[in-house]
mmCIF file of the N, C-alpha and C atoms, coordinates in Angstrom:
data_MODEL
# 
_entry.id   MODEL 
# 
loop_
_atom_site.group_PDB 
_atom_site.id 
_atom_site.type_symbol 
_atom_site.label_atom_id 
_atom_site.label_alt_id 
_atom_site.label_comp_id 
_atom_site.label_asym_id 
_atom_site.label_entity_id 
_atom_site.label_seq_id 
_atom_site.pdbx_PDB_ins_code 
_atom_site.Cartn_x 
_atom_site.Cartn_y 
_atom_site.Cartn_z 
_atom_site.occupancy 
_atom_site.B_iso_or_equiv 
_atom_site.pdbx_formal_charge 
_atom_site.auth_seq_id 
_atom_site.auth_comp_id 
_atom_site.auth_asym_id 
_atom_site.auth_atom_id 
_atom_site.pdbx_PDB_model_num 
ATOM 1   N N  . UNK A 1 1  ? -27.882 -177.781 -149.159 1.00 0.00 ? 1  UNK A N  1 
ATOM 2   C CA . UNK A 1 1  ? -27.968 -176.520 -149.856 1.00 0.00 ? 1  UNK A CA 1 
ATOM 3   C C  . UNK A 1 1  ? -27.244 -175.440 -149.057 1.00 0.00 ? 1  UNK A C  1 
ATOM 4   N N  . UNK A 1 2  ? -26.409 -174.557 -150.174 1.00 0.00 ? 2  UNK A N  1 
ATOM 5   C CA . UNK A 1 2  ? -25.599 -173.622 -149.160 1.00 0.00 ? 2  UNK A CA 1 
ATOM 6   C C  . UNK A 1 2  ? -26.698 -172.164 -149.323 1.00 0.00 ? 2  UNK A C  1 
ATOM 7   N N  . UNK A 1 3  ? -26.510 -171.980 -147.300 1.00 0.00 ? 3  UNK A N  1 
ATOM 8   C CA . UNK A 1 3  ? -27.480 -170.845 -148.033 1.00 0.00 ? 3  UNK A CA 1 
ATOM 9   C C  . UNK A 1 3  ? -26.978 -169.325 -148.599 1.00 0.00 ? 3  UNK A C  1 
ATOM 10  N N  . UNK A 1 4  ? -27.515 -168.148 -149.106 1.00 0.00 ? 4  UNK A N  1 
ATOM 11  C CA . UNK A 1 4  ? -27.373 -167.449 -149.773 1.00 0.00 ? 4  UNK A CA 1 
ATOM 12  C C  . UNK A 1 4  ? -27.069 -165.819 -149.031 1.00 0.00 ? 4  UNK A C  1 
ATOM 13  N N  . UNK A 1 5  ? -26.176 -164.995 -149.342 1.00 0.00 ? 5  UNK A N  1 
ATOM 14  C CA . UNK A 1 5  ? -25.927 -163.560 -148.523 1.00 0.00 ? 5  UNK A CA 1 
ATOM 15  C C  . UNK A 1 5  ? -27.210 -163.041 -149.206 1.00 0.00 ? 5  UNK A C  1 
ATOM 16  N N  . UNK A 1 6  ? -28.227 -162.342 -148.345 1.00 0.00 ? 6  UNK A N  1 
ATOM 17  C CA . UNK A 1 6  ? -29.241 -160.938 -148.163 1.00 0.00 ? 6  UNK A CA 1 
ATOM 18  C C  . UNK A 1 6  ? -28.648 -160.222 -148.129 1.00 0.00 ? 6  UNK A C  1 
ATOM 19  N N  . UNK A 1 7  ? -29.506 -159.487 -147.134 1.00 0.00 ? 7  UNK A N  1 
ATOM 20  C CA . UNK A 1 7  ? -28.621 -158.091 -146.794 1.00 0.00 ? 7  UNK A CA 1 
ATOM 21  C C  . UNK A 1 7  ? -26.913 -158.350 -145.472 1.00 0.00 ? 7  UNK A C  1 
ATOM 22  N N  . UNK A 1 8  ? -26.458 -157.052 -146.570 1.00 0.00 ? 8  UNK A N  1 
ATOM 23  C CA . UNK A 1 8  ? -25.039 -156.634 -145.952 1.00 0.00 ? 8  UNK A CA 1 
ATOM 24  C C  . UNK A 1 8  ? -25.019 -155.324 -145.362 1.00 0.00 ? 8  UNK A C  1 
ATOM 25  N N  . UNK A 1 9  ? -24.632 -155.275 -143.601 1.00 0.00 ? 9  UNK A N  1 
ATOM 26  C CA . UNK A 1 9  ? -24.807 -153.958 -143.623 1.00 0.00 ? 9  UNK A CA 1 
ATOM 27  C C  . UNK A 1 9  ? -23.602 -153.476 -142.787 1.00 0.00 ? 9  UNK A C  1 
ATOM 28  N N  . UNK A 1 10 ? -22.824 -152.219 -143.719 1.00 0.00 ? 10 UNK A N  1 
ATOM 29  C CA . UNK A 1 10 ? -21.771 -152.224 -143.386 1.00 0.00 ? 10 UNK A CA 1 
ATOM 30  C C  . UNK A 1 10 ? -21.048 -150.968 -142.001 1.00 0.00 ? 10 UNK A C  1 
ATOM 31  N N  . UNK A 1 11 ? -20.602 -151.603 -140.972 1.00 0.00 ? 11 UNK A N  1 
ATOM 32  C CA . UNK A 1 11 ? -20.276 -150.630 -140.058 1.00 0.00 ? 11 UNK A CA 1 
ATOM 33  C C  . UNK A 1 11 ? -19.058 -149.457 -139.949 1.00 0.00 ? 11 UNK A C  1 
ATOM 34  N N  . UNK A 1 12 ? -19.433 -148.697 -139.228 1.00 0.00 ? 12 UNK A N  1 
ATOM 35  C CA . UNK A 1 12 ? -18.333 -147.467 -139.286 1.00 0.00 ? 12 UNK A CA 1 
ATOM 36  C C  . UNK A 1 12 ? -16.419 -148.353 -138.887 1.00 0.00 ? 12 UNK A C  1 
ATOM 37  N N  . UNK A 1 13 ? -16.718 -149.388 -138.075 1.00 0.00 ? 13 UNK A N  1 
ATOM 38  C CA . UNK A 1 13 ? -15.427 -150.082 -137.700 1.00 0.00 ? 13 UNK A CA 1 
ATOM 39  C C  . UNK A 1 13 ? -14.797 -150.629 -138.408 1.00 0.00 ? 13 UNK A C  1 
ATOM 40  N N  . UNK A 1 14 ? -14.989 -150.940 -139.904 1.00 0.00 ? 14 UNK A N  1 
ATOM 41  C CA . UNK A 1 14 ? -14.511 -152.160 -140.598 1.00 0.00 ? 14 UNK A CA 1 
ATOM 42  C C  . UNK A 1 14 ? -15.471 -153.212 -140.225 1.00 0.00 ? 14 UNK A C  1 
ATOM 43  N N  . UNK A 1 15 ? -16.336 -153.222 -139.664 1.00 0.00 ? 15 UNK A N  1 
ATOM 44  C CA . UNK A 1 15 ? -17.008 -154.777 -139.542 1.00 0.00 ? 15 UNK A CA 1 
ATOM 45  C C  . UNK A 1 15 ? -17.954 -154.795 -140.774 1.00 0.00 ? 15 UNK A C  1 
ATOM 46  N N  . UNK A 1 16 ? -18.760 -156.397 -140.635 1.00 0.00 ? 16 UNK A N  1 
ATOM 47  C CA . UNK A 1 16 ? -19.602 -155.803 -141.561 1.00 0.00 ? 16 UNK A CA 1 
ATOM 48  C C  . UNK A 1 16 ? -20.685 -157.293 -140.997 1.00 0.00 ? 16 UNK A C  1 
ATOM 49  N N  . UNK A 1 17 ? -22.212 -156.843 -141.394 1.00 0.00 ? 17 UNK A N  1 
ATOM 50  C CA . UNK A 1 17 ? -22.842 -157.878 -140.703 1.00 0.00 ? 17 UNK A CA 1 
ATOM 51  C C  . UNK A 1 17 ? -23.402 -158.457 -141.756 1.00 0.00 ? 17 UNK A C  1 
ATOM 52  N N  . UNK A 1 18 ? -23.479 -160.095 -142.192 1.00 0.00 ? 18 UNK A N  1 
ATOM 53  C CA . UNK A 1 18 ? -23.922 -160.517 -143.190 1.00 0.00 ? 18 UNK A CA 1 
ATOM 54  C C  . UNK A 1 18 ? -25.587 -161.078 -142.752 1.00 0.00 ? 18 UNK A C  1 
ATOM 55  N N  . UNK A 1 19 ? -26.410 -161.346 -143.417 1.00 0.00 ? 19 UNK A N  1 
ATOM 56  C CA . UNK A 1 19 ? -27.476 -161.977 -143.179 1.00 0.00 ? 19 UNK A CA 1 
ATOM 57  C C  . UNK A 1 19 ? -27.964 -163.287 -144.253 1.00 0.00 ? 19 UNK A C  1 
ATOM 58  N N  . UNK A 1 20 ? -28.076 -164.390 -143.835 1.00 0.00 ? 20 UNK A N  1 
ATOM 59  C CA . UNK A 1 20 ? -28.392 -165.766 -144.535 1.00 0.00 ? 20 UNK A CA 1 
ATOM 60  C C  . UNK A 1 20 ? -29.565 -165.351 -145.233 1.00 0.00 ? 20 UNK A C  1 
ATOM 61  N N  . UNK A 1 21 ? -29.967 -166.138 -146.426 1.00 0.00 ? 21 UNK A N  1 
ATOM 62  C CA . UNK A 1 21 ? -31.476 -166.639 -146.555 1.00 0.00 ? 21 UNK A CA 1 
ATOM 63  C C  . UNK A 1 21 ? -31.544 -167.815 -144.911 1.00 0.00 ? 21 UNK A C  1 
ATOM 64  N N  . UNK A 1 22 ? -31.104 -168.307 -144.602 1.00 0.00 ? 22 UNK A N  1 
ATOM 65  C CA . UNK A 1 22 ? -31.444 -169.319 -143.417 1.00 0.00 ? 22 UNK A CA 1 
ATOM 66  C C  . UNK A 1 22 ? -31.789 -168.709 -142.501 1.00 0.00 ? 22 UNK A C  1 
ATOM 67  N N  . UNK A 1 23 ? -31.655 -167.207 -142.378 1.00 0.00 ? 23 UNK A N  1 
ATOM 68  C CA . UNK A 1 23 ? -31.748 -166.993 -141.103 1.00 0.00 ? 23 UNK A CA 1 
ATOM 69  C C  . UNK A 1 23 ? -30.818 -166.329 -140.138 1.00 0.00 ? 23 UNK A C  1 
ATOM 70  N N  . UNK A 1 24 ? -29.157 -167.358 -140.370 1.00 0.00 ? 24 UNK A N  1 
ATOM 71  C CA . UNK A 1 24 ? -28.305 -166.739 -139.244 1.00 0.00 ? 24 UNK A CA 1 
ATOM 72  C C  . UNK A 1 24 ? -27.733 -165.415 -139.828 1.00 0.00 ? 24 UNK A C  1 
ATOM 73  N N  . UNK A 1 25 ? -27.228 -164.963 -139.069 1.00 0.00 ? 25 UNK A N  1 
ATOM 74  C CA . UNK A 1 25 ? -26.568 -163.813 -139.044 1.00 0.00 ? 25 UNK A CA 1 
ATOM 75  C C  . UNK A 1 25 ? -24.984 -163.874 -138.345 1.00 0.00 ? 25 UNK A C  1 
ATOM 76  N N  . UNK A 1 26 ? -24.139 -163.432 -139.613 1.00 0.00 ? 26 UNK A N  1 
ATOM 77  C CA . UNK A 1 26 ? -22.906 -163.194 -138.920 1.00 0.00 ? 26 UNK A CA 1 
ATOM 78  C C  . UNK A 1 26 ? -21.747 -161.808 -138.942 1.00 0.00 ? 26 UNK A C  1 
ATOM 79  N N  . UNK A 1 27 ? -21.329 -161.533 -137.786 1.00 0.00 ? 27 UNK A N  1 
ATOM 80  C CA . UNK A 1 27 ? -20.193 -160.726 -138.485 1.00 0.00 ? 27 UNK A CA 1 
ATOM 81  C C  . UNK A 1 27 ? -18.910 -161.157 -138.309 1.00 0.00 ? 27 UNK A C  1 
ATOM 82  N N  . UNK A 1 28 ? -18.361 -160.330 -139.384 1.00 0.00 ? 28 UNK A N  1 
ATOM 83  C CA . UNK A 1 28 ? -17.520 -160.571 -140.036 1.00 0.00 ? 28 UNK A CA 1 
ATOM 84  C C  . UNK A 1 28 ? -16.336 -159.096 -140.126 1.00 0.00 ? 28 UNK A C  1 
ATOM 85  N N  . UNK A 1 29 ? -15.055 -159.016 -139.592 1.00 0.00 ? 29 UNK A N  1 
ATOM 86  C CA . UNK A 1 29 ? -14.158 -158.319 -139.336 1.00 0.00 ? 29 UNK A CA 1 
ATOM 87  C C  . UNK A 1 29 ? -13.299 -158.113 -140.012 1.00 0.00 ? 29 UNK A C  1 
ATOM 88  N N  . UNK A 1 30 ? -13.101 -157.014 -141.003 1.00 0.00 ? 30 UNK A N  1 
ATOM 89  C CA . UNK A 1 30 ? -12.269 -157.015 -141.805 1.00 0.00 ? 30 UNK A CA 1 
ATOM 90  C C  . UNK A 1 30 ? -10.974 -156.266 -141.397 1.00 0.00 ? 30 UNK A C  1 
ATOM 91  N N  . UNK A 1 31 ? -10.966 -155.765 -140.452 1.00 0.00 ? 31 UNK A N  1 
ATOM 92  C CA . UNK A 1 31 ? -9.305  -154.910 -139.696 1.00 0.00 ? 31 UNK A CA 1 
ATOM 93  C C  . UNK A 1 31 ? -8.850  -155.683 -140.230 1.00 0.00 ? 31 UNK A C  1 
ATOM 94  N N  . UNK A 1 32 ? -8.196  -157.192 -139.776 1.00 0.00 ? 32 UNK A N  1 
ATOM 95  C CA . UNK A 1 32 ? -7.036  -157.968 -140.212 1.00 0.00 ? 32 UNK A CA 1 
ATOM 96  C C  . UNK A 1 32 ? -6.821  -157.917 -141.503 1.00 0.00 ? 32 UNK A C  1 
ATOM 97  N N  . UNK A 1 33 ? -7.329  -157.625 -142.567 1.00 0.00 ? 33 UNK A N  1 
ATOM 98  C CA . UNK A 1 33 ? -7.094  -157.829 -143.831 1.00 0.00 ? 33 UNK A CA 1 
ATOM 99  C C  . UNK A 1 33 ? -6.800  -156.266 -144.406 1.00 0.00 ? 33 UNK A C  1 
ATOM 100 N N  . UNK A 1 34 ? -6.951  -155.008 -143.416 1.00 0.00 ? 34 UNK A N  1 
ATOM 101 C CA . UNK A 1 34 ? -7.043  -153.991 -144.439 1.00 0.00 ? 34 UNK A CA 1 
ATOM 102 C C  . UNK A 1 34 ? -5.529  -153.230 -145.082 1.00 0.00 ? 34 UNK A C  1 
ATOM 103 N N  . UNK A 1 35 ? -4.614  -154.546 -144.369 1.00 0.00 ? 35 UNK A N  1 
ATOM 104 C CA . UNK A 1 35 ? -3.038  -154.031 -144.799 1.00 0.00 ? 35 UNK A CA 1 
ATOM 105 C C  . UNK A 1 35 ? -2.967  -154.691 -146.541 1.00 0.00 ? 35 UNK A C  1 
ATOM 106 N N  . UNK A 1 36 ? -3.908  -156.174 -146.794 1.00 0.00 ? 36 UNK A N  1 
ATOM 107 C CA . UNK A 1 36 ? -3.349  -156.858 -147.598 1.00 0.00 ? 36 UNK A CA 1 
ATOM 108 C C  . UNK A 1 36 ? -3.776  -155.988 -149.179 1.00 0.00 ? 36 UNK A C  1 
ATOM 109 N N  . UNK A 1 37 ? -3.238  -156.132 -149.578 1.00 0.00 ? 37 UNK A N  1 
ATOM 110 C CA . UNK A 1 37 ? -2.718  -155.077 -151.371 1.00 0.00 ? 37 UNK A CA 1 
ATOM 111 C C  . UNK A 1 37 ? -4.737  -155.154 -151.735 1.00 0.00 ? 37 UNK A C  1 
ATOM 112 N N  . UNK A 1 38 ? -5.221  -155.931 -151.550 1.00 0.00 ? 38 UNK A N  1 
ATOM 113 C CA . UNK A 1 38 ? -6.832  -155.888 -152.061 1.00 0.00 ? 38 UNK A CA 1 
ATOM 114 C C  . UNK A 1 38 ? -7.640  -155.447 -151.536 1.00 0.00 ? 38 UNK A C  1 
ATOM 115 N N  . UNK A 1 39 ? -7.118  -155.447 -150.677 1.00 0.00 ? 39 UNK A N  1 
ATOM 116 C CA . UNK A 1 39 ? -8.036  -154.730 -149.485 1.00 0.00 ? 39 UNK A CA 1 
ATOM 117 C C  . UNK A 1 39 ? -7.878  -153.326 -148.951 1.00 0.00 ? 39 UNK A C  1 
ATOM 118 N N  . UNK A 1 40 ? -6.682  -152.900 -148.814 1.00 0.00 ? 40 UNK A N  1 
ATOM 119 C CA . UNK A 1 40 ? -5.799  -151.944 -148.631 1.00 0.00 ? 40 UNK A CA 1 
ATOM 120 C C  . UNK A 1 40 ? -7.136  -150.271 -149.356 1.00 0.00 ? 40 UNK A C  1 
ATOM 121 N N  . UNK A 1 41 ? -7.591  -150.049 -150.079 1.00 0.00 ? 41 UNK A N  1 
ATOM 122 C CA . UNK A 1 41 ? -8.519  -149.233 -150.610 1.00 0.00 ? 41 UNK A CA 1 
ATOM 123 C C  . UNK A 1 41 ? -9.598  -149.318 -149.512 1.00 0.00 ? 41 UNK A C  1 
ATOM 124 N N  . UNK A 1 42 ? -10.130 -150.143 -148.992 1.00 0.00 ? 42 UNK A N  1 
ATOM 125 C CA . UNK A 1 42 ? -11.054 -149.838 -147.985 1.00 0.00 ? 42 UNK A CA 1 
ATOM 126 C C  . UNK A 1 42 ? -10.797 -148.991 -146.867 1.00 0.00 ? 42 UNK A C  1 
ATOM 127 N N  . UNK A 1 43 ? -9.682  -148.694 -146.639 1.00 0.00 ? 43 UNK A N  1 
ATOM 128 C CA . UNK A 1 43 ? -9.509  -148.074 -145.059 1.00 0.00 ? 43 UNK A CA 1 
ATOM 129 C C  . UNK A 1 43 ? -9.862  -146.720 -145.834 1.00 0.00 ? 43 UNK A C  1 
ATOM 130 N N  . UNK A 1 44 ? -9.956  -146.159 -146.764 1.00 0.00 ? 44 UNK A N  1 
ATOM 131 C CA . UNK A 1 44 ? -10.598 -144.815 -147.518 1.00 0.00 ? 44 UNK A CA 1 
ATOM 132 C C  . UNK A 1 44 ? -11.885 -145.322 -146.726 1.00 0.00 ? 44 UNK A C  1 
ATOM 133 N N  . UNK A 1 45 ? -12.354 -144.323 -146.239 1.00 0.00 ? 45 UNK A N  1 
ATOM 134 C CA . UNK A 1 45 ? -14.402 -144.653 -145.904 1.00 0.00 ? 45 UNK A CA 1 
ATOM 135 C C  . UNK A 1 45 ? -14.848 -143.946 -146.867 1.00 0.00 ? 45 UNK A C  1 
ATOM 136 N N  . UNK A 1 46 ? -14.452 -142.991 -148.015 1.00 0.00 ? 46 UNK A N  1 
ATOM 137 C CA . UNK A 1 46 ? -14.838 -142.467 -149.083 1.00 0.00 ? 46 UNK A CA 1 
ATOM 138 C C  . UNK A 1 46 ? -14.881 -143.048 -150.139 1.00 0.00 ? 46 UNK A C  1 
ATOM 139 N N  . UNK A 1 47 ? -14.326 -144.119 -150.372 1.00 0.00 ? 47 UNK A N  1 
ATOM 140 C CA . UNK A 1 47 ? -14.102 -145.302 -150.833 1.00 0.00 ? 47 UNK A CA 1 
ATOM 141 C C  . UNK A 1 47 ? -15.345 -146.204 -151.237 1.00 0.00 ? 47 UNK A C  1 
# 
């Protein structure tokens, strides 16, 4: 069974920390992606 995203809580850096139903916890770095055309709207923090 795959487990499921809870809470998301999102940081002032672009990061962002996910939380399992299982338990773990990961983060997750979105800088590298905020050039690509879909992503590109996030570097707004008003956004």
């Amino acid at each position: 069974m795959n487990p499921r995203v809870k809470p998301v809580k999102l940081n002032p850096d672009y990061t962002i920390i996910l939380t399992f139903t299982n338990g773990e916890v990961k983060l997750f770095d979105l800088k590298p992606y905020l050039d690509k055309w879909i992503f590109s709207e996030l570097k707004d923090k008003g956004y």
